[in-house]
PDBQT receptor file of N, H, CA, C and O in Angstrom, charges set to zero:
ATOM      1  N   UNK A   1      36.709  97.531  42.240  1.00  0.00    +0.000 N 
ATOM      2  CA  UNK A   1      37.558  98.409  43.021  1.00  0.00    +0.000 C 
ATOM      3  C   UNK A   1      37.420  98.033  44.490  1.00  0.00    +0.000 C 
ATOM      4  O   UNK A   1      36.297  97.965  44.991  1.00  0.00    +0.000 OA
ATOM      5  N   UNK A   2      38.641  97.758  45.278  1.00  0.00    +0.000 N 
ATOM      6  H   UNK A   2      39.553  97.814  44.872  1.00  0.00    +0.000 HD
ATOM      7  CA  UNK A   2      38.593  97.099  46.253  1.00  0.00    +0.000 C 
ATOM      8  C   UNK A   2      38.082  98.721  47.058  1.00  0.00    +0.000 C 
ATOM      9  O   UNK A   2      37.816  99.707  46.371  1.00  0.00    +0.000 OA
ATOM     10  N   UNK A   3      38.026  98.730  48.469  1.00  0.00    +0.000 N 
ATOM     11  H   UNK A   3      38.241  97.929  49.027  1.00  0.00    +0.000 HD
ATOM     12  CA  UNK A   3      37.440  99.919  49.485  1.00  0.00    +0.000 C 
ATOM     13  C   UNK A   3      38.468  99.737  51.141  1.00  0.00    +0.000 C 
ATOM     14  O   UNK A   3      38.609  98.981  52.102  1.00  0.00    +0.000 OA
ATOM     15  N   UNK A   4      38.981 101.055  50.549  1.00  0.00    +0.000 N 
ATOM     16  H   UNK A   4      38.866 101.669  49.768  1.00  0.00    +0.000 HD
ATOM     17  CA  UNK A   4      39.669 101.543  51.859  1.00  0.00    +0.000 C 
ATOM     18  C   UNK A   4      38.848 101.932  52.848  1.00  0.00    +0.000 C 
ATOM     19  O   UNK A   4      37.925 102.735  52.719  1.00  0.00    +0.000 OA
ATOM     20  N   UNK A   5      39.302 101.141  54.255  1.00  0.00    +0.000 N 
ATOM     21  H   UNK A   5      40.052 100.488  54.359  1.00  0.00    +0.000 HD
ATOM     22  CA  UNK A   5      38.562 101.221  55.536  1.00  0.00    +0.000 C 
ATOM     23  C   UNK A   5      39.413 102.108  56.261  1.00  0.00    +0.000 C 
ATOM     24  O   UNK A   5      40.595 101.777  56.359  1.00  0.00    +0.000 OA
ATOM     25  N   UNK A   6      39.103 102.974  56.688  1.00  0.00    +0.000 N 
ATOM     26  H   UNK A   6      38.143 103.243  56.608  1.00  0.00    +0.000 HD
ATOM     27  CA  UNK A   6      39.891 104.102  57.933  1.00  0.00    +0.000 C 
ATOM     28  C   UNK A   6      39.359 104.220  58.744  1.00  0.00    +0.000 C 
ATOM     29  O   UNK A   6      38.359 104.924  58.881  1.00  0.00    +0.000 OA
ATOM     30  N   UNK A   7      40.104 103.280  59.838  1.00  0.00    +0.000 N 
ATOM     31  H   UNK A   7      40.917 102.709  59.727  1.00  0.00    +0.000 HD
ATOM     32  CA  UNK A   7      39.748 103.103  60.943  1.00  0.00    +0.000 C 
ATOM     33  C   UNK A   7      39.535 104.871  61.722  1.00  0.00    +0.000 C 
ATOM     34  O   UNK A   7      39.801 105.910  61.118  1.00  0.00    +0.000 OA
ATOM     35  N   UNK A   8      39.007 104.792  63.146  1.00  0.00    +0.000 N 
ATOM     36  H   UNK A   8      38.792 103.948  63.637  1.00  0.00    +0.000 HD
ATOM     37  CA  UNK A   8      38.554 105.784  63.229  1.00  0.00    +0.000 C 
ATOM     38  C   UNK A   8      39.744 106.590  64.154  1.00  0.00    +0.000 C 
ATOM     39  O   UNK A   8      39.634 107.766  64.500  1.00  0.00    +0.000 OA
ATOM     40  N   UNK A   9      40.789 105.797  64.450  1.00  0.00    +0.000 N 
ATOM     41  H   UNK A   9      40.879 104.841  64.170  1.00  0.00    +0.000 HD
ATOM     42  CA  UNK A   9      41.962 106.450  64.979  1.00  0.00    +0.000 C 
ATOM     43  C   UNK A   9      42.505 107.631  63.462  1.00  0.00    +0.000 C 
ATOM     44  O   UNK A   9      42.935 108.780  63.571  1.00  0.00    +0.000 OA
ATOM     45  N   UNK A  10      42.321 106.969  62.381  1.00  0.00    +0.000 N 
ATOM     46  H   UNK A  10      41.972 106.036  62.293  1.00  0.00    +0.000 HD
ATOM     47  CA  UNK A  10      42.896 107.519  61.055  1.00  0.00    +0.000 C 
ATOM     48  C   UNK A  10      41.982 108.644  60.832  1.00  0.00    +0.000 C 
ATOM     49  O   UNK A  10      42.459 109.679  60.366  1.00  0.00    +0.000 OA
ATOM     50  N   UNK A  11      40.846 108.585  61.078  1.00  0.00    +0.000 N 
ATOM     51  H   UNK A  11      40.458 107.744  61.456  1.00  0.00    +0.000 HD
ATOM     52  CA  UNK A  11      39.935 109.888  60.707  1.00  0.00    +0.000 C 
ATOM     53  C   UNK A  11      40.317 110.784  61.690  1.00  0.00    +0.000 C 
ATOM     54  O   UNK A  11      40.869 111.838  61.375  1.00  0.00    +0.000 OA
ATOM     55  N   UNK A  12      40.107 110.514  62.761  1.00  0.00    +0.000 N 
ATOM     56  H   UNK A  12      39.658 109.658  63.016  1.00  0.00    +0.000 HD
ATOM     57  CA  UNK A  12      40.856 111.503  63.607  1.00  0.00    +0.000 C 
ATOM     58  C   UNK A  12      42.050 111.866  63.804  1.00  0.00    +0.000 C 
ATOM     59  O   UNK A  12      42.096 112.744  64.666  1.00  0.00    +0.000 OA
ATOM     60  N   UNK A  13      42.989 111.601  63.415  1.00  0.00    +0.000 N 
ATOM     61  H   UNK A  13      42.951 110.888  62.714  1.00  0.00    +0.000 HD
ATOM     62  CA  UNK A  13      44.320 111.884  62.446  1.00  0.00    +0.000 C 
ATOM     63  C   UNK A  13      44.200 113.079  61.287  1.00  0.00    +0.000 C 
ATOM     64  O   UNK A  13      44.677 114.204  61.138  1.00  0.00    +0.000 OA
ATOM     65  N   UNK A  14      43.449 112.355  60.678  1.00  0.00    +0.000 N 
ATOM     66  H   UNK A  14      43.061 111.441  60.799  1.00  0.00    +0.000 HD
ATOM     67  CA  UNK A  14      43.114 113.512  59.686  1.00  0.00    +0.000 C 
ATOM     68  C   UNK A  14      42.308 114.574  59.945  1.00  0.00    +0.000 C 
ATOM     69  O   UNK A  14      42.177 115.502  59.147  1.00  0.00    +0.000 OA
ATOM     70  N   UNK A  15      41.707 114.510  61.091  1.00  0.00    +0.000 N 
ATOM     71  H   UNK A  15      41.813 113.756  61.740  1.00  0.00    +0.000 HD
ATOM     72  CA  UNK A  15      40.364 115.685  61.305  1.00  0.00    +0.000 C 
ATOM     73  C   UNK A  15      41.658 116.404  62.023  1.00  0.00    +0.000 C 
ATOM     74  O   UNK A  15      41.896 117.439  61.402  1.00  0.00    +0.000 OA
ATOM     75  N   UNK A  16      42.678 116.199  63.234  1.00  0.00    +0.000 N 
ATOM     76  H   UNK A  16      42.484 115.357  63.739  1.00  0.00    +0.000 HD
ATOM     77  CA  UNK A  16      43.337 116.646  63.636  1.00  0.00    +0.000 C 
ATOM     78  C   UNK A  16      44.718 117.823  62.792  1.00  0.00    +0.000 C 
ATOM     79  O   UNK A  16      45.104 118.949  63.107  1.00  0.00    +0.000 OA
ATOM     80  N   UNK A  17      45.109 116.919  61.696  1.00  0.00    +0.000 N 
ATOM     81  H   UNK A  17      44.796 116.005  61.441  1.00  0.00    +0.000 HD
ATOM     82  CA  UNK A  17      45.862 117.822  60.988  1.00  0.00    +0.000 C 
ATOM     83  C   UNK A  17      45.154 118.328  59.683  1.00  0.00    +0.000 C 
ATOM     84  O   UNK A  17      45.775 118.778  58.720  1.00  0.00    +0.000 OA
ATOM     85  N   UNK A  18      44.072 118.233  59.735  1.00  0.00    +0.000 N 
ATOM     86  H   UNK A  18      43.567 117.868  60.517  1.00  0.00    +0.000 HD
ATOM     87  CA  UNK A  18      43.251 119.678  58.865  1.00  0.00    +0.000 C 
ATOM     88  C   UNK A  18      42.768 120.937  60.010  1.00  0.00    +0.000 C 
ATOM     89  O   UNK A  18      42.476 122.102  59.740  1.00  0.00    +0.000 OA
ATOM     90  N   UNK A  19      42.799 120.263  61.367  1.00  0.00    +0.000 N 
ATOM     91  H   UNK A  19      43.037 119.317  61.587  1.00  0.00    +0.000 HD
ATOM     92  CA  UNK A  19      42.653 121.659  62.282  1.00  0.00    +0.000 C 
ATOM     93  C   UNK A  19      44.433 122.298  62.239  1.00  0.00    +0.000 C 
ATOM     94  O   UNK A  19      44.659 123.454  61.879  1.00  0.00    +0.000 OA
ATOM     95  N   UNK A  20      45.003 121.812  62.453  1.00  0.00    +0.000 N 
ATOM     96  H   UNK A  20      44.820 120.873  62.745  1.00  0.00    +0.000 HD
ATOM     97  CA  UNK A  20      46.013 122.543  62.489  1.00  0.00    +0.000 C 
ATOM     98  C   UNK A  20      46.604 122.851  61.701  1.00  0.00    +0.000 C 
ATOM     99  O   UNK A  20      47.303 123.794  62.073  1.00  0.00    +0.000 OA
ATOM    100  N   UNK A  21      46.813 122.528  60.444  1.00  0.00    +0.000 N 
ATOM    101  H   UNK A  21      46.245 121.762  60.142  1.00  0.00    +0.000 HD
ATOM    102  CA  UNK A  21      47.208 123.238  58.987  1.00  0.00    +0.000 C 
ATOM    103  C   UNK A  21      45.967 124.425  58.651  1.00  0.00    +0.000 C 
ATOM    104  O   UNK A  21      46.049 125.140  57.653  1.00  0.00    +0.000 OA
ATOM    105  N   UNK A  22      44.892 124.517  59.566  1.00  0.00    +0.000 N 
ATOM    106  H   UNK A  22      44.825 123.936  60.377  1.00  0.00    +0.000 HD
ATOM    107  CA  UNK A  22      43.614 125.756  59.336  1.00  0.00    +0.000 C 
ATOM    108  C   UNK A  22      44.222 126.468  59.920  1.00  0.00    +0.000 C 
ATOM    109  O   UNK A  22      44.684 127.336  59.180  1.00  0.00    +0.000 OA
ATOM    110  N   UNK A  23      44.704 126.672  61.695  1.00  0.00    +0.000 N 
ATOM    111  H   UNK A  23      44.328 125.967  62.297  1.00  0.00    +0.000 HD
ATOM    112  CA  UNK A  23      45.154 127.047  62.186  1.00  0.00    +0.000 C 
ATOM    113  C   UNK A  23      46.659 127.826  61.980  1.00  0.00    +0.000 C 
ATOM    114  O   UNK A  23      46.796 129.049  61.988  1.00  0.00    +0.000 OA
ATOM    115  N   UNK A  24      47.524 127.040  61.832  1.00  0.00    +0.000 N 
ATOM    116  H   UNK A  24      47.412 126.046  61.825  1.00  0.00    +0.000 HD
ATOM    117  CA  UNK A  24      48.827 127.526  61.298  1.00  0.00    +0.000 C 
ATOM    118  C   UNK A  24      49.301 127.773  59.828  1.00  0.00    +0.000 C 
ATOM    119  O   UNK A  24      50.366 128.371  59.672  1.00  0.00    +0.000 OA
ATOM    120  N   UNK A  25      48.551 127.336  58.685  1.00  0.00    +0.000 N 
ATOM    121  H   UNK A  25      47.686 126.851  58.811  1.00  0.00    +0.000 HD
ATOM    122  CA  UNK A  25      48.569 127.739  57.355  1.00  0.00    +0.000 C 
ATOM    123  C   UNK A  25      47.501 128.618  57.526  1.00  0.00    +0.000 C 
ATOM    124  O   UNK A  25      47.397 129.556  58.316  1.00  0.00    +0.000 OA
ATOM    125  N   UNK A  26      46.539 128.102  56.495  1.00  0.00    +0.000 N 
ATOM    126  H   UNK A  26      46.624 127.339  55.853  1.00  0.00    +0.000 HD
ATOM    127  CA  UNK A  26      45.495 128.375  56.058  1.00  0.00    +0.000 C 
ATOM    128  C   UNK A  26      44.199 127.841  55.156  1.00  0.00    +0.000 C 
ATOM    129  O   UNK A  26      44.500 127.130  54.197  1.00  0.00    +0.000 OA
ATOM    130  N   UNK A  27      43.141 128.048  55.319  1.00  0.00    +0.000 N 
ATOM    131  H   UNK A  27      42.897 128.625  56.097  1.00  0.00    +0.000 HD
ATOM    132  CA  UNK A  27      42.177 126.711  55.055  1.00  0.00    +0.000 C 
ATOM    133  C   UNK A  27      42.164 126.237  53.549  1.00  0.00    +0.000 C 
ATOM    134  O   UNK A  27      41.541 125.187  53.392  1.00  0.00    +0.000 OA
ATOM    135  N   UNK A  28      42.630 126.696  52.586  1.00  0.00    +0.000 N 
ATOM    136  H   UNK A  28      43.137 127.549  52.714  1.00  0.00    +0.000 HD
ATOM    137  CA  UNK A  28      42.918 126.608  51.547  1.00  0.00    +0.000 C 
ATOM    138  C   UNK A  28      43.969 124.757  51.662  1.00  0.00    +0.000 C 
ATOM    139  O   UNK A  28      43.750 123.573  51.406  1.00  0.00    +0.000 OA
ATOM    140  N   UNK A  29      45.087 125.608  52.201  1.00  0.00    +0.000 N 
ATOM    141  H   UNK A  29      45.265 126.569  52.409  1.00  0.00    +0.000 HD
ATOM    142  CA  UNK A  29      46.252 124.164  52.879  1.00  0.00    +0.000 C 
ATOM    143  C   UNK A  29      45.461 122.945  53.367  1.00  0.00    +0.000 C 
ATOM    144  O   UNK A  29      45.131 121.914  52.782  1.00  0.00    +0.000 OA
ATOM    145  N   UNK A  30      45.243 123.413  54.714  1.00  0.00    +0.000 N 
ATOM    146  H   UNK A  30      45.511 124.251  55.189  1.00  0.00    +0.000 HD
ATOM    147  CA  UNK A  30      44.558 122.143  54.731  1.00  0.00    +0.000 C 
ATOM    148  C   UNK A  30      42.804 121.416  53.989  1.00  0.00    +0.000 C 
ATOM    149  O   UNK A  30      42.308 120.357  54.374  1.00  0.00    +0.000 OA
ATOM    150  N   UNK A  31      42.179 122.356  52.887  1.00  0.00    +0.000 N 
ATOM    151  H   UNK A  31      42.583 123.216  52.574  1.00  0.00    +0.000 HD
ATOM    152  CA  UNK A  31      41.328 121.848  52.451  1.00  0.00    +0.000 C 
ATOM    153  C   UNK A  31      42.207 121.063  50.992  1.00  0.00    +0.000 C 
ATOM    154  O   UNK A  31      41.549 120.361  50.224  1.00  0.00    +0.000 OA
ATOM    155  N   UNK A  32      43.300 121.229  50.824  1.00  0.00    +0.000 N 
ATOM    156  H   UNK A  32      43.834 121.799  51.448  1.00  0.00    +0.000 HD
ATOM    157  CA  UNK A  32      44.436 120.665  49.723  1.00  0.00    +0.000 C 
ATOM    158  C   UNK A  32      44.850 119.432  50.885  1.00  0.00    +0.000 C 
ATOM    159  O   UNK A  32      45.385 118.523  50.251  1.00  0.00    +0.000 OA
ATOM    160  N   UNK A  33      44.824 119.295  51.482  1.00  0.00    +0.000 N 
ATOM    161  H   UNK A  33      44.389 120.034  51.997  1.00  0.00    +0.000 HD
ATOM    162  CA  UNK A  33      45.610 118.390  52.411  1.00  0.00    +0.000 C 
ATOM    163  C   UNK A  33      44.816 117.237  52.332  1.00  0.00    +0.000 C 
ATOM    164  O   UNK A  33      45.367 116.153  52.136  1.00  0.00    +0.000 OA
ATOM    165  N   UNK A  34      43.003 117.355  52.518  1.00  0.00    +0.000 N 
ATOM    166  H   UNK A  34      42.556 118.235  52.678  1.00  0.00    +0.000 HD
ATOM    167  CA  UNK A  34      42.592 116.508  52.541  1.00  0.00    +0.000 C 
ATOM    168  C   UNK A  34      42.246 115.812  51.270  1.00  0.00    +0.000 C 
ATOM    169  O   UNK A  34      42.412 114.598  51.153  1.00  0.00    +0.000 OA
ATOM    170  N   UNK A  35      41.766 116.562  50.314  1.00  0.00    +0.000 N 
ATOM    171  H   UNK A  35      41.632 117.548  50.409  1.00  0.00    +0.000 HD
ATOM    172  CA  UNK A  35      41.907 116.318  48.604  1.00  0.00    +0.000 C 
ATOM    173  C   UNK A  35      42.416 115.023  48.482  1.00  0.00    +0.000 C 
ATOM    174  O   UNK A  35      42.073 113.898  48.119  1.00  0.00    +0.000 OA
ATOM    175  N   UNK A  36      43.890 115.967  49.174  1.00  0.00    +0.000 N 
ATOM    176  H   UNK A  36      44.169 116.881  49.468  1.00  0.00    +0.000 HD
ATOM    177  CA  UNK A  36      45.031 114.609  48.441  1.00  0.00    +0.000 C 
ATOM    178  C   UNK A  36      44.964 113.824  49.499  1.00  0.00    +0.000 C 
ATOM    179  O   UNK A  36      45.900 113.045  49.320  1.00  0.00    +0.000 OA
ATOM    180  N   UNK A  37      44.425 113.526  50.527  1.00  0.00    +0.000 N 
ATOM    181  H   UNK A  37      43.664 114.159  50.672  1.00  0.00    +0.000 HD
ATOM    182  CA  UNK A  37      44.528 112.272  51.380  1.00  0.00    +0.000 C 
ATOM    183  C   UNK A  37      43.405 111.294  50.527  1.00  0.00    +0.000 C 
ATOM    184  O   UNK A  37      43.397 110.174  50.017  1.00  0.00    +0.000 OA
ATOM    185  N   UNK A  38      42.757 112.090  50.649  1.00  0.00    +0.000 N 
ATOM    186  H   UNK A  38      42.764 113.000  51.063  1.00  0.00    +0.000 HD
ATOM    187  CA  UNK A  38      41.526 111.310  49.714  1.00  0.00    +0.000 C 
ATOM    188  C   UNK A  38      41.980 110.436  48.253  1.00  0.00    +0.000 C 
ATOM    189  O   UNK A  38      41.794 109.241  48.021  1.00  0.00    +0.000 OA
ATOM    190  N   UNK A  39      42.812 111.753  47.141  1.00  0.00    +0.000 N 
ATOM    191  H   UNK A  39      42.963 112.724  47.330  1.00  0.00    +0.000 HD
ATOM    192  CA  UNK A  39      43.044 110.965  46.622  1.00  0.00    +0.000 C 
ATOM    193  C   UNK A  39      44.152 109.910  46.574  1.00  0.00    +0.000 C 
ATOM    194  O   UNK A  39      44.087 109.157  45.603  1.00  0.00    +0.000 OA
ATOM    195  N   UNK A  40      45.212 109.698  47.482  1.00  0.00    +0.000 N 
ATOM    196  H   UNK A  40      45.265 110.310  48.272  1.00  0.00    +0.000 HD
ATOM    197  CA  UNK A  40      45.626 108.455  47.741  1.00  0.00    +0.000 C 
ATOM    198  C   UNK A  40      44.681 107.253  47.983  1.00  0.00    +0.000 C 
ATOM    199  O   UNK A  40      44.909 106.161  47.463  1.00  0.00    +0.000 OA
ATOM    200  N   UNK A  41      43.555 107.490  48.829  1.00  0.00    +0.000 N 
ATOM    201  H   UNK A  41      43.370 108.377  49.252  1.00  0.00    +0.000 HD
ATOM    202  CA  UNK A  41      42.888 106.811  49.624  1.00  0.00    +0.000 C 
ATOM    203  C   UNK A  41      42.343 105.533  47.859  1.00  0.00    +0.000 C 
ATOM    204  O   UNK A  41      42.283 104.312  47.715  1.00  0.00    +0.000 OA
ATOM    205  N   UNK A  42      42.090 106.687  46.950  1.00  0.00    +0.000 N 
ATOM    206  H   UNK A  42      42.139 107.679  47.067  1.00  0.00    +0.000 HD
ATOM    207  CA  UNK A  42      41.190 106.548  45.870  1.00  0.00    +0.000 C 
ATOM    208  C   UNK A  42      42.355 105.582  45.201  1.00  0.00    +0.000 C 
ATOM    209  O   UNK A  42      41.924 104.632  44.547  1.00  0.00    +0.000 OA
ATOM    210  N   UNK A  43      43.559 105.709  45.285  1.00  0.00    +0.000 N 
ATOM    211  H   UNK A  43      43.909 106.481  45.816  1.00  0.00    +0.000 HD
ATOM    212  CA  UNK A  43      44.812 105.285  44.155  1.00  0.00    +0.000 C 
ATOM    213  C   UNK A  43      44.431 103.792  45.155  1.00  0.00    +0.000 C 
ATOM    214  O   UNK A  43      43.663 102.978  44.643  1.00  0.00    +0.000 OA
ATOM    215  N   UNK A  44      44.933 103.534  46.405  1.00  0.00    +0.000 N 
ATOM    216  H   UNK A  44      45.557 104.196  46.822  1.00  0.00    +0.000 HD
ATOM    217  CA  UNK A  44      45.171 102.060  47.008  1.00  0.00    +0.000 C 
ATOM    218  C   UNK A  44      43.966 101.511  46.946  1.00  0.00    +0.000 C 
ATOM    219  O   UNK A  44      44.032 100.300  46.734  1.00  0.00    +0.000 OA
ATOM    220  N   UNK A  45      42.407 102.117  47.095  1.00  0.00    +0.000 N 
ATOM    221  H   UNK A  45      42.353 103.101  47.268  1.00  0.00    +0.000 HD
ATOM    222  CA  UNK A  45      41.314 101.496  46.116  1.00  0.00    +0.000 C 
ATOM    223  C   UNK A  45      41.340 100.526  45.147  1.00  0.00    +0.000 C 
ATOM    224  O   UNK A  45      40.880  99.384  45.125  1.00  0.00    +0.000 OA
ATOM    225  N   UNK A  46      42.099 101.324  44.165  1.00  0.00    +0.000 N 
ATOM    226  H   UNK A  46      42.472 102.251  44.183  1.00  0.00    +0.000 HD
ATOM    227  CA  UNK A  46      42.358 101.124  43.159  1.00  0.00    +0.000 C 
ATOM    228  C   UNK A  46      43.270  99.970  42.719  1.00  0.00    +0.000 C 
ATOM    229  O   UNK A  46      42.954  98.926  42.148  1.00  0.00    +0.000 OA
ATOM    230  N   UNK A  47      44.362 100.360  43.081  1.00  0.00    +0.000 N 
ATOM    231  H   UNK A  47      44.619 101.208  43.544  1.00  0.00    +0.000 HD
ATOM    232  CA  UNK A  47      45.808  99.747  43.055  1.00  0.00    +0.000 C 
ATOM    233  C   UNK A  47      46.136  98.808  44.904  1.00  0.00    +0.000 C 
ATOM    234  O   UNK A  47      47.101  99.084  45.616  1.00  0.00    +0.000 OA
ATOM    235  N   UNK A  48      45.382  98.075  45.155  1.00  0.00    +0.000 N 
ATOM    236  H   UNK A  48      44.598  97.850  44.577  1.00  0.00    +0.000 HD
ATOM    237  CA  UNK A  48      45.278  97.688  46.520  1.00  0.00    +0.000 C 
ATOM    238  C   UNK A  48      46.660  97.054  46.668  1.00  0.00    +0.000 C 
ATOM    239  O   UNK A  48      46.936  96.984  47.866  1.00  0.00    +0.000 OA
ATOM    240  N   UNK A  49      47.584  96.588  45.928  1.00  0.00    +0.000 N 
ATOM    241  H   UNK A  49      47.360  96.645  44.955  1.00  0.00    +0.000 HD
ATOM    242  CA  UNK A  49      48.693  95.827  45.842  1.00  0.00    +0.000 C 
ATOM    243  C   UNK A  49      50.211  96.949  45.546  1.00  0.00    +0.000 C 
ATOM    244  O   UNK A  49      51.331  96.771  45.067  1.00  0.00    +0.000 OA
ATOM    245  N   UNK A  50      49.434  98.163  46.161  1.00  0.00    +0.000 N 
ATOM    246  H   UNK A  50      48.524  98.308  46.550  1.00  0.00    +0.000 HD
ATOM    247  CA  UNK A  50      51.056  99.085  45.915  1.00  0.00    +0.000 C 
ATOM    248  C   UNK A  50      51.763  99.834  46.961  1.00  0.00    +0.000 C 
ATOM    249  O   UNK A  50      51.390 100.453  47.958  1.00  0.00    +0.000 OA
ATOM    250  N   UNK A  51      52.632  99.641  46.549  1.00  0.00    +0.000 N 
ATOM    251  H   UNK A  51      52.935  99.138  45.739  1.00  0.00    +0.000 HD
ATOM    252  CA  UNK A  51      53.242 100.071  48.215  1.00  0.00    +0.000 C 
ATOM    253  C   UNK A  51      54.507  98.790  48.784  1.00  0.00    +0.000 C 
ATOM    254  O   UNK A  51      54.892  97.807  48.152  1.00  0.00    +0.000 OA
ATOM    255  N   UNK A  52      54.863  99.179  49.962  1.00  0.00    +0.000 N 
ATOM    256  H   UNK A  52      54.550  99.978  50.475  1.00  0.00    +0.000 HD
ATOM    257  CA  UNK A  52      55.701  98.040  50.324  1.00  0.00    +0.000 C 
ATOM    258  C   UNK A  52      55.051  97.032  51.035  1.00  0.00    +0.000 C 
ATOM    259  O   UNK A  52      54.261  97.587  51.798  1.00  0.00    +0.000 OA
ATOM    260  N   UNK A  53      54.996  95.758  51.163  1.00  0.00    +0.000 N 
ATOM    261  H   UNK A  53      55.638  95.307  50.544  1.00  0.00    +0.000 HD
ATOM    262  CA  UNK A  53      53.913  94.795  52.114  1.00  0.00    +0.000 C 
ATOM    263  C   UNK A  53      54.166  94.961  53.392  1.00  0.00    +0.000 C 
ATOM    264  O   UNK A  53      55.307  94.837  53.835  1.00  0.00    +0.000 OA
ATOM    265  N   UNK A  54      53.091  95.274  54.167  1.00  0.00    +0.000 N 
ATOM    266  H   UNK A  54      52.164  95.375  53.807  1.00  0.00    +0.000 HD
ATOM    267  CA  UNK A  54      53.022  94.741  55.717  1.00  0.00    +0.000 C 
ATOM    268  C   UNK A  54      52.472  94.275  56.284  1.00  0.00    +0.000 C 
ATOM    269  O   UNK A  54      51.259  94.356  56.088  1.00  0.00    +0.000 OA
ATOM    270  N   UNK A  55      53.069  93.318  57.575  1.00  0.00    +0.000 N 
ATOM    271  H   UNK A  55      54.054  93.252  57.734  1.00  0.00    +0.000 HD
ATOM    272  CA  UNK A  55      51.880  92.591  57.924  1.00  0.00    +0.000 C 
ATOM    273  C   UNK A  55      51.080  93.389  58.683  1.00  0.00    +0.000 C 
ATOM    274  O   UNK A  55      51.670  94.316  59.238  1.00  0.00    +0.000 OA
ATOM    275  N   UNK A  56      49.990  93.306  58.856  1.00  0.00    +0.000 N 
ATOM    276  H   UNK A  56      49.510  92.553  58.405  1.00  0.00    +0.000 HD
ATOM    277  CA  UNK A  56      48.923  93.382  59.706  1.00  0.00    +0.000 C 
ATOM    278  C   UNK A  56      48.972  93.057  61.165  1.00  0.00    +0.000 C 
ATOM    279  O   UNK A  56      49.468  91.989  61.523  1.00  0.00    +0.000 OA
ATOM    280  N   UNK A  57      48.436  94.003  62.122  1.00  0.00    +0.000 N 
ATOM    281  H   UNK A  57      48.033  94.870  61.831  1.00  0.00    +0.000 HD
ATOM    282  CA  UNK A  57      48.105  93.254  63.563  1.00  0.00    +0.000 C 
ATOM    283  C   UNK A  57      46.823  92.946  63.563  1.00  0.00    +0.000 C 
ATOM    284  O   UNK A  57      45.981  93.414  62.797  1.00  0.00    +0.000 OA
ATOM    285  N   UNK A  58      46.584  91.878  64.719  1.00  0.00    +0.000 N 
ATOM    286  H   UNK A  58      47.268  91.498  65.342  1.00  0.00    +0.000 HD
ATOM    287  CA  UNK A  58      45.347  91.529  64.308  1.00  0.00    +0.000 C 
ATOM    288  C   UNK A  58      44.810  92.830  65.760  1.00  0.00    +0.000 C 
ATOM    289  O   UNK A  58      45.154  92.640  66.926  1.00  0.00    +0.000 OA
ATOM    290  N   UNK A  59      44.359  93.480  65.528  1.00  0.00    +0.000 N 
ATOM    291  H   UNK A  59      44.079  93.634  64.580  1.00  0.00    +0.000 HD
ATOM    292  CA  UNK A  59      43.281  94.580  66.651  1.00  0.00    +0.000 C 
ATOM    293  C   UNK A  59      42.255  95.206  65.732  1.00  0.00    +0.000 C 
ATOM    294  O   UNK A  59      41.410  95.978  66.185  1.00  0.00    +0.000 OA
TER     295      UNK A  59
């Protein structure tokens, strides 16, 4: 199983809209929000070849 790297702009992405789906939903929402970020994270793991191709920058 290949391993998804999230860079740390992406974690903070995500730390950002689990504060505000706490905030404006409710923590339930965004504790579902991250679940499923996760489990995508777990599917392209998995399935590293799905999706549409892009290139890469190099940074």
């Amino acid at each position: 199983m290949a391993t998804v790297h999230k860079r740390a702009s992406a974690k903070r992405d995500l730390v950002e809209q689990y504060v505000y789906l706490g905030e404006h939903a409710d923590l339930e929402t965004a504790e579902r929000f991250l679940a499923n970020a996760d489990a995508s994270f777990t599917d392209l793991s998995r399935n590293p070849g799905m999706g549409p191709y892009r290139r890469q920058r190099s940074s």
